[in-house]
PyMOL commands that place a pseudoatom at each C-alpha (Angstrom):
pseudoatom trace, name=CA, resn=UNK, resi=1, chain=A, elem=C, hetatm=0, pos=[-31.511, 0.334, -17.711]
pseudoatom trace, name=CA, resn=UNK, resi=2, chain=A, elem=C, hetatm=0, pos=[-33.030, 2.499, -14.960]
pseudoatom trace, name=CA, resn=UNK, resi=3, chain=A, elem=C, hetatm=0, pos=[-31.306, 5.366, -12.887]
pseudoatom trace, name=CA, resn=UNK, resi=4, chain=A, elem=C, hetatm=0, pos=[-30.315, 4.282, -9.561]
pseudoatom trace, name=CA, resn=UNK, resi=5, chain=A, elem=C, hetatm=0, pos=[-31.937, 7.640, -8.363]
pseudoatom trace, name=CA, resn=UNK, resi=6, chain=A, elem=C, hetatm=0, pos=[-34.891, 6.626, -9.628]
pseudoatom trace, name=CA, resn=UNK, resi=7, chain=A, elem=C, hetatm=0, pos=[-38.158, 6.044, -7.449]
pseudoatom trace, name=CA, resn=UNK, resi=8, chain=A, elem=C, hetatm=0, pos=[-39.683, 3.938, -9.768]
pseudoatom trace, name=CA, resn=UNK, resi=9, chain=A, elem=C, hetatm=0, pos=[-39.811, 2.074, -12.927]
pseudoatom trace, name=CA, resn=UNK, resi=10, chain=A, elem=C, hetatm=0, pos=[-40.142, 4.604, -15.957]
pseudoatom trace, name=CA, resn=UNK, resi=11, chain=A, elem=C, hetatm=0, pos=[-42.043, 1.658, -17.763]
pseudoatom trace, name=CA, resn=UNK, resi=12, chain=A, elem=C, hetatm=0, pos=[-44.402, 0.008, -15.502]
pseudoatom trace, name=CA, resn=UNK, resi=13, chain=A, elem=C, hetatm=0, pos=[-44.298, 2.346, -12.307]
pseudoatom trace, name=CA, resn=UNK, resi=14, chain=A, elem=C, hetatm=0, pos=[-43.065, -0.467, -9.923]
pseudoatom trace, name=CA, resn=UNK, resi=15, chain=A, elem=C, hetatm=0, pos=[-41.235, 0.990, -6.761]
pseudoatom trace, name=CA, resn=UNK, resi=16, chain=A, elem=C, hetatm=0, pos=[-37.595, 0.307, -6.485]
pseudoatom trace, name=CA, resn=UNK, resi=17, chain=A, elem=C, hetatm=0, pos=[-36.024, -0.720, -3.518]
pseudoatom trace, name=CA, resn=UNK, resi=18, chain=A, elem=C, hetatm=0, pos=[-32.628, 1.003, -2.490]
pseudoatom trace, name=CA, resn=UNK, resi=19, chain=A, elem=C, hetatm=0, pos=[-29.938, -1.565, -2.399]
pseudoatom trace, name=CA, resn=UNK, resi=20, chain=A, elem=C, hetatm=0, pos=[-28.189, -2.126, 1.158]
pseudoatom trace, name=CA, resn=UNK, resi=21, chain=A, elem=C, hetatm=0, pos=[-24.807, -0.874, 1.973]
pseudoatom trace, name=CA, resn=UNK, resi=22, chain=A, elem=C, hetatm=0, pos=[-23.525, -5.090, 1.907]
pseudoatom trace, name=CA, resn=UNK, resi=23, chain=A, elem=C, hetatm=0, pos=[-24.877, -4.831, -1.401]
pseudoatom trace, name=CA, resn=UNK, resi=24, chain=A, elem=C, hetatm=0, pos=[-22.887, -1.844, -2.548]
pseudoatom trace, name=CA, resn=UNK, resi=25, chain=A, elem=C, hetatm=0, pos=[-19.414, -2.550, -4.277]
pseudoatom trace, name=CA, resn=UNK, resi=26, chain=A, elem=C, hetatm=0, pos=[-17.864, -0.183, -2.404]
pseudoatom trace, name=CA, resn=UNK, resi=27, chain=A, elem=C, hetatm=0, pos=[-17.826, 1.944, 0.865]
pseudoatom trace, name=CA, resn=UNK, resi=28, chain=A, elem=C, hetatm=0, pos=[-19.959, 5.589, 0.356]
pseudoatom trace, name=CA, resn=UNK, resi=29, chain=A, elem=C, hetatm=0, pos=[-18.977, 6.809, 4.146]
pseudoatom trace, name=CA, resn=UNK, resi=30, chain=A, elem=C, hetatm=0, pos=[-15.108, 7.618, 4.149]
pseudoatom trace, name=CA, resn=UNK, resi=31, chain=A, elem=C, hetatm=0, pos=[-13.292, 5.585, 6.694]
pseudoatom trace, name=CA, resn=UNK, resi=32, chain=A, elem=C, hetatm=0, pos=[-11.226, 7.564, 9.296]
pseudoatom trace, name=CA, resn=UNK, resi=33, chain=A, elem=C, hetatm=0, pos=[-7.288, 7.336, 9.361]
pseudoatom trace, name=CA, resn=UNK, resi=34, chain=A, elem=C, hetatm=0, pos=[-6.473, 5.058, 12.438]
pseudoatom trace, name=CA, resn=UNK, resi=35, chain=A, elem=C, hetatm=0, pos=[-2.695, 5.028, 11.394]
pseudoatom trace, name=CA, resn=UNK, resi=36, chain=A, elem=C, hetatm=0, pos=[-0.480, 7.515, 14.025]
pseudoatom trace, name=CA, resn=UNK, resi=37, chain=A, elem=C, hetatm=0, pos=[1.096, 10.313, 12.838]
pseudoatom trace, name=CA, resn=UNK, resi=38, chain=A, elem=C, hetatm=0, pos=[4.669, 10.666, 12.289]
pseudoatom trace, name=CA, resn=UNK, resi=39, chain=A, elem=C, hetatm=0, pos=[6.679, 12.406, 14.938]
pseudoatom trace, name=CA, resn=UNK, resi=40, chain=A, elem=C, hetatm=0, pos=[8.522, 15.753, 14.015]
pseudoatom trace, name=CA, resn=UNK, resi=41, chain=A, elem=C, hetatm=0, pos=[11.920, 13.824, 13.836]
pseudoatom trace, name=CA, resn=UNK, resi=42, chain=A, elem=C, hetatm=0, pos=[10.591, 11.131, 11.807]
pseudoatom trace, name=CA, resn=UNK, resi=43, chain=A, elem=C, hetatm=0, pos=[9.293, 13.902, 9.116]
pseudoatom trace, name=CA, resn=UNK, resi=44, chain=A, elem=C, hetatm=0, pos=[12.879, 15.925, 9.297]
pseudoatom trace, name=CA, resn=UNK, resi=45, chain=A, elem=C, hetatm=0, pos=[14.856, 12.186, 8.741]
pseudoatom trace, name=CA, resn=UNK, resi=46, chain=A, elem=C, hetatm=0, pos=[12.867, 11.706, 5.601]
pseudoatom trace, name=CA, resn=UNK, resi=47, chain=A, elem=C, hetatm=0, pos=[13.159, 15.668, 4.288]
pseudoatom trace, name=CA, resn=UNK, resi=48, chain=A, elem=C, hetatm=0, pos=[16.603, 14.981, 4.850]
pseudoatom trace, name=CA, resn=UNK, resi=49, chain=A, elem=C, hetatm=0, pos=[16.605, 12.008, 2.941]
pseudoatom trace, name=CA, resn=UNK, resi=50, chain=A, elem=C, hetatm=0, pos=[14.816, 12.914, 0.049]
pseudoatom trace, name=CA, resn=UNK, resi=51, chain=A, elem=C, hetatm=0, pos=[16.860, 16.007, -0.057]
pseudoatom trace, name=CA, resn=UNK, resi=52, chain=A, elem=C, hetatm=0, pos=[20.204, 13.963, -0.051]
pseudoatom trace, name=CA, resn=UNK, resi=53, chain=A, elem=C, hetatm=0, pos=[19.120, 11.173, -2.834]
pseudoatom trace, name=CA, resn=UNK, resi=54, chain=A, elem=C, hetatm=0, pos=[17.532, 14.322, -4.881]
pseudoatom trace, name=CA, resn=UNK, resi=55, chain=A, elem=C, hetatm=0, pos=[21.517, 16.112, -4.424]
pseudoatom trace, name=CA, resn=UNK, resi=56, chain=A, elem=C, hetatm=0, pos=[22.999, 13.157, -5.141]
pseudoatom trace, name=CA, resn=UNK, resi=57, chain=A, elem=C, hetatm=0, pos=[21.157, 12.238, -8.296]
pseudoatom trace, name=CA, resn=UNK, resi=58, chain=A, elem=C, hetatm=0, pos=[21.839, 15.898, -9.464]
pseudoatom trace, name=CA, resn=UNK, resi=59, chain=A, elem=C, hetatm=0, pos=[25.586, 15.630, -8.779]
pseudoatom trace, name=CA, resn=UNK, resi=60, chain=A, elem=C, hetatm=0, pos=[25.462, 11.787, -10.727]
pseudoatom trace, name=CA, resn=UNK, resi=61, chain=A, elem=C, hetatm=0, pos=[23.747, 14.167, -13.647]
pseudoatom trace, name=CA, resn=UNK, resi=62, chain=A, elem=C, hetatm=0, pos=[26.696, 16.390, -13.494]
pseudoatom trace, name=CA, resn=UNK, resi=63, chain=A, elem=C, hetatm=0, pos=[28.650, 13.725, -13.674]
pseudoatom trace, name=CA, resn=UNK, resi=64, chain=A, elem=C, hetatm=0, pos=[27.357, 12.020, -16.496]
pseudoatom trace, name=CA, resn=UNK, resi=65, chain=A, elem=C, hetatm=0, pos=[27.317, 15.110, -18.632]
pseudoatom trace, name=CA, resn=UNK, resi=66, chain=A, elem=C, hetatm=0, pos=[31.095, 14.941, -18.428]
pseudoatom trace, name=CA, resn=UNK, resi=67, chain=A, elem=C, hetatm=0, pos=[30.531, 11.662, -19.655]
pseudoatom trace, name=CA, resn=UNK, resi=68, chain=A, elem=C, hetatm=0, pos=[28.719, 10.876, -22.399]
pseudoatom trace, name=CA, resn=UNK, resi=69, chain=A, elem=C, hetatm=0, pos=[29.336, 7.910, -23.449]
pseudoatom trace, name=CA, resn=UNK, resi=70, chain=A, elem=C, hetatm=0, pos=[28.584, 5.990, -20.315]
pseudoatom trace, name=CA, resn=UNK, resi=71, chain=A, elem=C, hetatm=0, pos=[24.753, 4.975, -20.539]
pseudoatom trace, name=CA, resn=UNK, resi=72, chain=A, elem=C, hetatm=0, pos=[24.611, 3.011, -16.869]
pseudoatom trace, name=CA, resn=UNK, resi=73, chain=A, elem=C, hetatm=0, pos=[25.641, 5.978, -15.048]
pseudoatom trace, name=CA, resn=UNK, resi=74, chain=A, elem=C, hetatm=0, pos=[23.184, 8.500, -17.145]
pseudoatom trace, name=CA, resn=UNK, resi=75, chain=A, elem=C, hetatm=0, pos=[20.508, 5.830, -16.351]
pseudoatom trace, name=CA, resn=UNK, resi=76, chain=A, elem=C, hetatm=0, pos=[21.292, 5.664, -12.998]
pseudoatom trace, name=CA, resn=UNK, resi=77, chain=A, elem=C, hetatm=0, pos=[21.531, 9.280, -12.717]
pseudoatom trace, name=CA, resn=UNK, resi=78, chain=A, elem=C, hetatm=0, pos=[18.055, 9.712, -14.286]
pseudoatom trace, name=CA, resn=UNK, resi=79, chain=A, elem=C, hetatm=0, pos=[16.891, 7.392, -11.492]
pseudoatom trace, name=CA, resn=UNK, resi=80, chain=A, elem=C, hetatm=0, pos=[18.441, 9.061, -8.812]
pseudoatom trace, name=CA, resn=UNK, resi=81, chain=A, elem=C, hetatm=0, pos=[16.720, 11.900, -10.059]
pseudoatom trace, name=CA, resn=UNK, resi=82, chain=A, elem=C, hetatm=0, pos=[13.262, 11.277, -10.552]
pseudoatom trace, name=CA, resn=UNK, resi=83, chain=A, elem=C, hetatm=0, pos=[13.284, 9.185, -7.217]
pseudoatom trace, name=CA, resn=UNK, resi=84, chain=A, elem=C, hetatm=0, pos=[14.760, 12.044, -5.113]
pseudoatom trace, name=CA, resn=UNK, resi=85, chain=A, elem=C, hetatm=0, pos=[12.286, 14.077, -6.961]
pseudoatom trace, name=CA, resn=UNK, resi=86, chain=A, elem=C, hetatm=0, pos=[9.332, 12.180, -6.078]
pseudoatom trace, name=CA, resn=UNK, resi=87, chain=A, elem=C, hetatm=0, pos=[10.163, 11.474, -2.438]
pseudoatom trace, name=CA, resn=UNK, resi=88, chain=A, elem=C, hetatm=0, pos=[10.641, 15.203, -1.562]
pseudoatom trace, name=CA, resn=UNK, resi=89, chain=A, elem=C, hetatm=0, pos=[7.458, 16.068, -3.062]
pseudoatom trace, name=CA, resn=UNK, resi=90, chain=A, elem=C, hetatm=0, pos=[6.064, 13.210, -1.133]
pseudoatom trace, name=CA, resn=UNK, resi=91, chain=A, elem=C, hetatm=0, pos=[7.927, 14.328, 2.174]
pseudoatom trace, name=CA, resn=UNK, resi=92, chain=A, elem=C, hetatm=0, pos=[6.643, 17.876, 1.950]
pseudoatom trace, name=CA, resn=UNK, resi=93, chain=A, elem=C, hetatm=0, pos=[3.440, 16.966, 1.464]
pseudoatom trace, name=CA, resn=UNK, resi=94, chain=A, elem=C, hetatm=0, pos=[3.444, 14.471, 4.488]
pseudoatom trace, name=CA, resn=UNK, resi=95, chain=A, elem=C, hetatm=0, pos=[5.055, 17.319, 6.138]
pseudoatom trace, name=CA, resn=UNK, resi=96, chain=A, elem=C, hetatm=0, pos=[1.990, 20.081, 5.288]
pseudoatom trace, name=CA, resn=UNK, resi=97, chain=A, elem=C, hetatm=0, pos=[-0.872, 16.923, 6.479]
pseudoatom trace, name=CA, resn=UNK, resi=98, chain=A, elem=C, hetatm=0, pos=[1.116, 16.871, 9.485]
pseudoatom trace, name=CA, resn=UNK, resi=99, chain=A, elem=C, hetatm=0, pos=[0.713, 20.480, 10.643]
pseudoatom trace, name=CA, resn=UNK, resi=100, chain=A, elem=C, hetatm=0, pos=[-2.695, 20.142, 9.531]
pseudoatom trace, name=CA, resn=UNK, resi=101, chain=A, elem=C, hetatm=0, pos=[-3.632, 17.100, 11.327]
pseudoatom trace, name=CA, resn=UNK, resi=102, chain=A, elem=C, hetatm=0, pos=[-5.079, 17.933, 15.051]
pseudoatom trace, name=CA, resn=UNK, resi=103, chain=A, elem=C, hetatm=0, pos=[-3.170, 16.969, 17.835]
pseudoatom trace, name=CA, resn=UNK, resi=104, chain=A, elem=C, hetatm=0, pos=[-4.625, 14.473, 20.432]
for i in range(1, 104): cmd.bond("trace and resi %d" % i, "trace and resi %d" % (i + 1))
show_as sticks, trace
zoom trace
């Protein structure tokens, strides 16, 4: 096994050549985003979204506190939960790139 920064063979001193980029397994260079950005009302519909599944799964949790015994609802509470959860943090985020992202 020899380094891939190496210039040469530690045991019998024969150059190595560099392997070519169609040789590589993957890309080095980052690739640039070609997708368009999301409009400002776009961006507030899915806040809005995630806000009202992330309500509504802590409303189902309220609910299912006052009922124990039901298991479907407390799963589907738990669900409603973690999804609303997930989407808002994914929704600010998209919402932070999107200030940050330059304008054409």
């Amino acid at each position: 096994m020899i380094s891939d920064r190496a210039p040469a063979c530690v045991g019998c001193g024969a150059p190595l050549a560099k392997p070519s980029p169609e040789e590589l397994p993957f890309n080095l260079e980052p690739e640039p985003d070609a997708t368009p950005a999301l409009t400002h009302p776009q961006l507030r519909r899915r806040m809005h979204m995630a806000g009202v599944t992330f309500i509504a799964g802590m409303l189902s949790v309220g609910y299912s506190a006052a009922h124990p015994d039901n298991k479907p609802v407390a799963t589907g509470a738990a669900l409603l939960v973690t999804c609303g959860l997930c989407w808002l943090i994914v929704a600010i985020v998209q919402n932070v790139m999107a200030r940050k992202r330059p304008q054409p």
